[in-house]
C-alpha positions in Angstrom: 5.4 -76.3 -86.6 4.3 -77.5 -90.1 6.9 -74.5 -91.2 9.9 -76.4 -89.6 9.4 -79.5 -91.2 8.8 -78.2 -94.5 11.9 -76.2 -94.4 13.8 -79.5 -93.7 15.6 -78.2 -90.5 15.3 -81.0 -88.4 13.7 -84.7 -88.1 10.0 -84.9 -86.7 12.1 -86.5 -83.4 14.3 -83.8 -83.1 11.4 -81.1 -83.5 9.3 -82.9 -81.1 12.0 -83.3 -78.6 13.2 -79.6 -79.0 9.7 -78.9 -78.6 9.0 -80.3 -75.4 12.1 -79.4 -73.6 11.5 -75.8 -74.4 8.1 -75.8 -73.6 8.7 -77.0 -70.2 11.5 -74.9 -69.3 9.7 -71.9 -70.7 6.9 -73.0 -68.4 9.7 -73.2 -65.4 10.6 -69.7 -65.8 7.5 -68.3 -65.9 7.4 -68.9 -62.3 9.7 -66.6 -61.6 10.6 -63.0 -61.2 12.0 -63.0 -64.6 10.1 -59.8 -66.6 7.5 -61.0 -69.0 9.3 -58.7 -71.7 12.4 -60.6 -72.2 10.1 -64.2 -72.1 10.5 -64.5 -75.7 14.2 -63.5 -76.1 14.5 -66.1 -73.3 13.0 -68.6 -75.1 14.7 -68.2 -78.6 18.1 -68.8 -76.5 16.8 -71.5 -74.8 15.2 -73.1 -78.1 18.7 -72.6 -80.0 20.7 -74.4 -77.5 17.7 -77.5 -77.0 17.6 -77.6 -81.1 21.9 -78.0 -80.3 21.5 -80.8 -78.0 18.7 -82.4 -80.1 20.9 -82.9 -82.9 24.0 -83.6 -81.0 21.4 -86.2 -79.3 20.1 -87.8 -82.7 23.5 -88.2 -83.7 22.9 -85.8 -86.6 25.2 -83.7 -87.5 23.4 -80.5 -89.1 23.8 -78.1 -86.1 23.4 -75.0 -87.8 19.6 -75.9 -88.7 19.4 -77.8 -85.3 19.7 -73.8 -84.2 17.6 -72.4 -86.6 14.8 -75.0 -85.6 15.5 -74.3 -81.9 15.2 -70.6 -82.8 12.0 -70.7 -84.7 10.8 -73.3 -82.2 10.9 -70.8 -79.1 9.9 -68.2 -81.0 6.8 -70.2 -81.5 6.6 -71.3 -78.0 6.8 -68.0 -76.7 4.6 -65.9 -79.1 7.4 -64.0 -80.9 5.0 -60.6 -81.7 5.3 -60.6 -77.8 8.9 -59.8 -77.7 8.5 -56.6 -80.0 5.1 -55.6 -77.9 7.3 -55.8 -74.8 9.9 -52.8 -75.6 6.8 -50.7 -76.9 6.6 -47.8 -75.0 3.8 -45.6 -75.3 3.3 -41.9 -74.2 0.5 -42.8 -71.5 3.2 -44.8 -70.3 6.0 -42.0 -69.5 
């Protein structure tokens, strides 16, 4: 998270708050049926509209890096090697 905040993308309480929210709803939809493949991509989307409604919630008004930070935030969250593991298809696998 260091990364974020040295690229300037977002306050420490709009990073924290992003953070949490995507953490938690990551966690929620682990729980269900949803394939573990398209986890990450899930939580990317997820962290780029949390890092909108961070910002639009801190009054600030620098949405496009509230998106990146939302972006790099559930990439984080997720483990964003895992989203390029998942479509790897091997030949044992066929």
């Amino acid at each position: 998270m260091d990364y974020i905040q040295q690229l300037n993308l977002g306050t420490a309480a709009e990073l924290a708050l992003t953070t949490l929210v995507v953490f938690v709803l990551t966690q929620a939809v682990k729980q269900t049926k949803v394939p573990n493949q398209w986890m990450p991509w899930l939580s990317m989307a997820v962290g780029v509209v949390v890092g909108l409604l961070s910002v639009f919630v801190t009054a600030d008004h620098n949405f496009l890096s509230g998106a990146v930070m939302g972006l790099l935030v559930g990439g984080f969250t997720s483990g964003l090697f895992d989203g390029f593991k998942g479509f790897n298809i091997k030949e044992d696998d066929k």
